[in-house]
C-alpha positions as CSV (number, residue, x, y, z in Angstrom):
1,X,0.0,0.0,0.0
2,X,1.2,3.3,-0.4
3,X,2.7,5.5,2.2
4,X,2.5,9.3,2.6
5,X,3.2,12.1,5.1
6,X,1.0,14.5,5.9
7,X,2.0,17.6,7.5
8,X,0.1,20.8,9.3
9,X,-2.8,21.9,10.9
10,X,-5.6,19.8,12.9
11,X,-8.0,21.7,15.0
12,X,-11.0,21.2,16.9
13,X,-13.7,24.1,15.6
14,X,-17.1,25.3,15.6
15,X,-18.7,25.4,13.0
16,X,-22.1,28.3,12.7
17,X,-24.3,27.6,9.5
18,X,-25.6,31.1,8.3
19,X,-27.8,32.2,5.4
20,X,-25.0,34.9,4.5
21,X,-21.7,36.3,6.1
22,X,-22.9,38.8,8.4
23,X,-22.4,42.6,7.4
24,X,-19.4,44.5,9.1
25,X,-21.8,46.4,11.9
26,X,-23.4,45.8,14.9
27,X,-26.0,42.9,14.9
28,X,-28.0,40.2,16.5
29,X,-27.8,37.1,14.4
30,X,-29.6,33.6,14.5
31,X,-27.3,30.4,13.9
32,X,-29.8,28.1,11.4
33,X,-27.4,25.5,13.1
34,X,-24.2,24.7,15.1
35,X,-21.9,21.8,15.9
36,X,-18.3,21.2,17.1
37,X,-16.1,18.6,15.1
38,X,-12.1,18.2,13.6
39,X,-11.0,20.6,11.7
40,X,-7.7,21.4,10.0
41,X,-6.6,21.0,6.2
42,X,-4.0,18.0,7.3
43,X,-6.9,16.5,8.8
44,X,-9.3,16.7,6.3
45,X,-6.3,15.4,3.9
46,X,-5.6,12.8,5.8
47,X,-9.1,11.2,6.9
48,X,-9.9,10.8,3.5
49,X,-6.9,9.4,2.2
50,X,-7.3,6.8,4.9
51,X,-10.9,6.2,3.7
52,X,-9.4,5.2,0.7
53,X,-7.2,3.2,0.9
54,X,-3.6,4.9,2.0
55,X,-1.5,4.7,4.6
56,X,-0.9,7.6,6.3
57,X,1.2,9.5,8.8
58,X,-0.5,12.9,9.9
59,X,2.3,15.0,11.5
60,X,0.3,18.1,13.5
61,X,0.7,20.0,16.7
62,X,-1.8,18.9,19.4
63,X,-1.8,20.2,23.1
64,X,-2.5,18.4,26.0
65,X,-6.0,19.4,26.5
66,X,-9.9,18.6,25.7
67,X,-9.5,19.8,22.1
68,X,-6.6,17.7,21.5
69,X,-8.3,14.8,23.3
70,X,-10.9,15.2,20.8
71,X,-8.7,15.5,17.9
72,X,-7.2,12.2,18.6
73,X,-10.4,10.8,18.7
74,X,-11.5,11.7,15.8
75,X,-8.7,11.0,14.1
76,X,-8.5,7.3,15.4
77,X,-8.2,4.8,12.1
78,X,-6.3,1.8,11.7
79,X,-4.3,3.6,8.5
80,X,-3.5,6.8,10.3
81,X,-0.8,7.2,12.5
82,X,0.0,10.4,14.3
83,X,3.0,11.9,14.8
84,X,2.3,14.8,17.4
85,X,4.4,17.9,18.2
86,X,3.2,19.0,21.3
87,X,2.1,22.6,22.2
88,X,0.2,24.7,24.9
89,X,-3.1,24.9,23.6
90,X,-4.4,22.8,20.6
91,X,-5.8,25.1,17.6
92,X,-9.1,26.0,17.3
93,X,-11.7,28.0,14.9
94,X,-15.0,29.7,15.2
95,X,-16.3,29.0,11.4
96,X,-19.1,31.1,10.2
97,X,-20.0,29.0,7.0
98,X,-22.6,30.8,4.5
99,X,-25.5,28.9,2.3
100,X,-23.7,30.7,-0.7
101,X,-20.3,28.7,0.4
102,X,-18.1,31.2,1.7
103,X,-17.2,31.5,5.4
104,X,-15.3,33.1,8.0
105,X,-12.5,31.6,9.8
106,X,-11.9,33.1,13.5
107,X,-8.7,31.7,15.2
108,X,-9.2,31.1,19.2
109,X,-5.8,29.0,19.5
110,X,-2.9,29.0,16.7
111,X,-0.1,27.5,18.2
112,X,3.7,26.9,16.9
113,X,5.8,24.3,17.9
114,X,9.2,25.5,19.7
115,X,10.7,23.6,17.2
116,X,10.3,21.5,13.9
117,X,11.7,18.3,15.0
118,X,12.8,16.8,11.6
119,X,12.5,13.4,10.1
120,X,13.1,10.8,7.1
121,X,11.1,10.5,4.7
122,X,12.6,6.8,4.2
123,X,9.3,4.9,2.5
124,X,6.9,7.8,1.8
125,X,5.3,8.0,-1.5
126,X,4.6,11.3,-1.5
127,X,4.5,14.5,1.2
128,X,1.7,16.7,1.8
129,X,3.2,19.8,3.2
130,X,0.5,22.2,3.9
131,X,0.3,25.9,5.0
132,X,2.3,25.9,8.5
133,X,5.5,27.1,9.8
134,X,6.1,23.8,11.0
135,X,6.3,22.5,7.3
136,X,8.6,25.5,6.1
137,X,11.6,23.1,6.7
138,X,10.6,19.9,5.5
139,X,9.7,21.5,1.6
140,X,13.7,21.1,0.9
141,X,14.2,18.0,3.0
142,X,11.6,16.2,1.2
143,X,12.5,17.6,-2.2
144,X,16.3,16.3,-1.5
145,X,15.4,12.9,-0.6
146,X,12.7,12.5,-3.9
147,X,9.9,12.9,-2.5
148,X,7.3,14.5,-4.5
149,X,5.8,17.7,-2.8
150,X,2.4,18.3,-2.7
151,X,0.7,21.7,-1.7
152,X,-2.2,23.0,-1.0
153,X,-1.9,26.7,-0.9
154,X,-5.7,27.3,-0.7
155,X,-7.0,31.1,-1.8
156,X,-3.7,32.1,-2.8
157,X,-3.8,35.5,-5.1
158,X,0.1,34.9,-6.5
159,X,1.5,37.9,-4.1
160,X,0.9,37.3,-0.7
161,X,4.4,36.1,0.8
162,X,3.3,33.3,3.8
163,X,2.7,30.7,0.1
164,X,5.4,31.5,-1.7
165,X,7.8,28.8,-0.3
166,X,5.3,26.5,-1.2
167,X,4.5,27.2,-4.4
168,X,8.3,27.0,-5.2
169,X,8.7,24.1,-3.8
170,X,5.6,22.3,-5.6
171,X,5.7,19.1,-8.0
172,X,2.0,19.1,-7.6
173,X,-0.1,22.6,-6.5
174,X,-3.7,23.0,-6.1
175,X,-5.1,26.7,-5.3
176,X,-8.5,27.6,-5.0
177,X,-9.8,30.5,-7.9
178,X,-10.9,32.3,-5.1
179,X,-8.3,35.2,-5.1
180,X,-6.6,35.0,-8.7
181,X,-7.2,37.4,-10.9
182,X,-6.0,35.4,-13.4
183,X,-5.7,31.5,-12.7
184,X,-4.4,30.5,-16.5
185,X,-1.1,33.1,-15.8
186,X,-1.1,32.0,-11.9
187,X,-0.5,27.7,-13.4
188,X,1.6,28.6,-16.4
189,X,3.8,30.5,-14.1
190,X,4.2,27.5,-11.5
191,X,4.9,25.0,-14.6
192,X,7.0,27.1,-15.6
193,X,9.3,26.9,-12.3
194,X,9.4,23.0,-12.4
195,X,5.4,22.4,-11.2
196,X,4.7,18.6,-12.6
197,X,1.0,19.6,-12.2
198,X,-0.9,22.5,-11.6
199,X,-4.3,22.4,-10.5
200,X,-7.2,25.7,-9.9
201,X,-10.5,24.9,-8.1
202,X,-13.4,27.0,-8.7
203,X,-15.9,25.3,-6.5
204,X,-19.0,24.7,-8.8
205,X,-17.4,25.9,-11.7
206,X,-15.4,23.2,-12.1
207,X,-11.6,22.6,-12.2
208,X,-9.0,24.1,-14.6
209,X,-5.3,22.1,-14.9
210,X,-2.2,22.5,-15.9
211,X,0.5,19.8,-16.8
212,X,3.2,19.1,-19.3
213,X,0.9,18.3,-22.2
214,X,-1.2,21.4,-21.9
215,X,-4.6,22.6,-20.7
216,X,-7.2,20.5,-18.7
217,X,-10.7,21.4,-17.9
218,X,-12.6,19.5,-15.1
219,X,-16.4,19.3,-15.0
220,X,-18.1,18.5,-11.5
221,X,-19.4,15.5,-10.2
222,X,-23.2,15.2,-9.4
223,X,-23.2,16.0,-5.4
224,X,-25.8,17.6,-3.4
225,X,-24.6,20.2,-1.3
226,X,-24.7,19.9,2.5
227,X,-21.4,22.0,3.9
228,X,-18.5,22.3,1.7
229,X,-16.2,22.2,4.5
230,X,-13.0,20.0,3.5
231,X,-13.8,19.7,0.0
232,X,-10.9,21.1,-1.5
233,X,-8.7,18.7,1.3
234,X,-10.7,15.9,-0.6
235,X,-10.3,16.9,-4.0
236,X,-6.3,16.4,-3.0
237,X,-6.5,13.6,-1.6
238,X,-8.9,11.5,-4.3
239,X,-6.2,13.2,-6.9
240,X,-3.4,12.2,-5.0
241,X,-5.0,8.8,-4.4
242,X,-5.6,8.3,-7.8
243,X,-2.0,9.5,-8.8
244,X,-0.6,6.4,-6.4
245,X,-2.9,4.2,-8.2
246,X,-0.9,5.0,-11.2
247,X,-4.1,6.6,-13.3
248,X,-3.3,8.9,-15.8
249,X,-3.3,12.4,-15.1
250,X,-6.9,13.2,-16.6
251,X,-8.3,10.3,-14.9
252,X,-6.5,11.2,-11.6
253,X,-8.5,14.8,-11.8
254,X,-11.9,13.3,-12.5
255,X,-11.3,11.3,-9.2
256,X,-10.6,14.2,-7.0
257,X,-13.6,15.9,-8.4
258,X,-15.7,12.9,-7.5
259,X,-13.9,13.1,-3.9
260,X,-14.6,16.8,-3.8
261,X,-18.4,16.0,-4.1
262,X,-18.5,13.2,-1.8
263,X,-16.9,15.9,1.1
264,X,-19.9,18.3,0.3
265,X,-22.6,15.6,1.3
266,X,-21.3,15.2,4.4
267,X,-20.9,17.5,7.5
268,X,-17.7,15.9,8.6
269,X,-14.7,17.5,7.5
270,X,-13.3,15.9,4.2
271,X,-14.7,12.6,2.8
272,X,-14.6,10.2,5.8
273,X,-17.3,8.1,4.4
274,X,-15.5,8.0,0.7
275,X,-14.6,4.1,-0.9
276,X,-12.6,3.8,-3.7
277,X,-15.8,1.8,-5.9
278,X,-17.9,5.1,-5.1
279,X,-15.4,7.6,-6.2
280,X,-14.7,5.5,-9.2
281,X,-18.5,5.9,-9.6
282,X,-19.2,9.3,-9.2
283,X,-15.4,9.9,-11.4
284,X,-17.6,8.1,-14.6
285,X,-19.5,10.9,-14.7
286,X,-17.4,13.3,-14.6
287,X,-16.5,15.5,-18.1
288,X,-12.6,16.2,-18.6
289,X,-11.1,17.4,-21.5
290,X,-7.6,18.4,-22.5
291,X,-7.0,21.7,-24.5
C-alpha cells in the first residue's frame, strides 16, 4: 500500500451555519445551526486518504488538552498514524460557513511548535506539506530525498508572501480561484518553475489544470450540497489517491472531483465516508477534456 506524510494543521472548531456572512456592523444574528467537530486542512487530507485506501502519517501540533483529546479521537483509524508535536493549547476556529459557500474563519488558538523536529522521509510515497510554519523546513528535505511535494496553498492571489515557499517548492499545487485574478497566468507561471502539475478549483465551476501536455478542464461530479467544508482537502486527496494508483493524469483529476463531491454531502470534515468503488463511480460521470 502506499505510504504518505502528511504535515500541518488539525484543530478542533465550531462550525455556525448562516444564510450569508454577516455585514461589518453591529447585529443580532440567528445560527440556522451549530456543531463542534475536527477541523484542520491536514486533517481533512488525511481522513480521507485513509478512507481510501492509504496509509498515512499525519504530523500536527496537538496540546495536552480537551481539544486535543478530541482531535485524537476523531482521528482514530487503523491507516492513520499520528506523529504529534506538542504545544500549549491545541488550535481552534470559530467557522461562520454561508449557504452561498463562503465563510469566516476566527482563530481562538494558533499554536507553533518550539521547534520543527525533523525526520526521514525513508518509505513515503509522497509528502503533503501544507500551509504551517512547521512545514517550512521539510519543503527542501523532502524535495532532496525525492519525494514528491504536494501543496495545497488554498486562496492564494500569486502575491501574498506566507505561500510563496510552497509554491516553489511544488511538484503538484492545487489553489483555490478564489483570489486570482488570473488562474491561467497563476498555473503557467508554476509550470513554468518545475510544477509537474498544476491544478485551480473553482468550487461549482469546475476545475481548470495545468500539466506538461497542456490545458485541462474538469467538470463536477453530481453532489448535493450539504457543507462544503473540507472539500478542496478531498479533491487532493482523491487526486493524489488516484496519482498512487498510477491513473493517468486526466483520470486522476476526474477522481478528485468525485472526492470533492463526496466531502460536500457530508458534514464531517473531508470525505470520511468516501470508498474507492464510489469515487470510481461518481469519477464516470465526470466530463474532462484536455486543451
Amino acid at each position: 500500500m502506499p505510504r504518505v506524510l502528511v504535515n500541518g494543521p488539525a484543530s478542533w472548531n465550531t462550525l455556525i451555519s448562516l444564510p450569508a456572512l454577516p455585514e461589518p456592523r453591529s447585529q443580532t444574528l440567528f445560527a440556522r445551526e451549530h456543531h463542534d467537530g475536527l477541523g484542520g486542512t491536514s486533517a481533512g487530507k488525511a481522513v480521507t486518504l485513509t478512507a481510501l485506501g492509504v496509509d498515512v502519517t499525519l504530523r500536527t501540533a496537538l496540546g495536552d488538552d480537551r481539544e486535543g483529546a478530541l482531535v485524537r479521537k476523531a482521528l482514530a483509524h487503523p491507516r492513520l498514524t499520528l506523529d504529534v508535536q506538542p504545544v500549549a493549547a491545541t488550535e481552534r476556529h470559530v467557522n461562520l460557513m454561508a449557504d452561498d459557500g463562503s465563510r469566516v474563519s476566527l482563530y481562538l488558538e494558533l499554536p507553533s511548535p518550539a521547534s520543527s523536529r525533523m525526520l526521514s522521509f525513508d518509505g513515503y510515497d509522497a509528502a503533503v506539506l501544507d500551509l504551517a510554519d512547521h512545514s517550512r523546513p521539510l519543503l527542501a528535505a523532502a524535495r532532496g530525498a525525492g519525494v514528491p511535494v504536494w501543496c495545497d496553498v488554498h486562496d492564494d492571489d500569486g502575491a501574498a508572501d506566507y505561500p510563496r515557499d510552497f509554491v516553489d517548492a511544488a511538484d503538484v499545487l492545487l489553489v483555490s480561484a478564489a483570489r486570482l485574478a488570473d488562474r491561467r497566468a497563476y498555473l503557467s507561471d508554476a509550470v513554468a518553475r518545475g510544477c509537474r502539475l498544476a491544478v485551480c478549483t473553482d468550487g461549482g465551476n469546475g476545475t481548470l489544470a495545468l500539466d506538461a501536455d497542456g490545458w485541462i478542464s474538469v467538470g463536477v461530479a453530481p453532489a448535493e450540497v450539504v457543507d462544503t467544508n473540507g472539500a478542496g482537502d478531498a479533491f487532493l486527496a482523491g487526486l493524489l489517491s488516484a496519482v498512487l494508483d498510477g491513473l493517468p493524469t486526466t483520470t486522476a483529476l476526474a477522481h478528485a472531483a468525485a472526492a470533492g463531491a463526496l466531502a460536500v454531502g457530508t458534514r464531517a470534515l473531508g470525505a470520511p465516508q468516501a470508498t474507492r468503488p464510489e469515487v470510481a463511480r461518481l469519477a464516470a460521470q465526470v466530463e474532462v477534456r484536455r486543451g
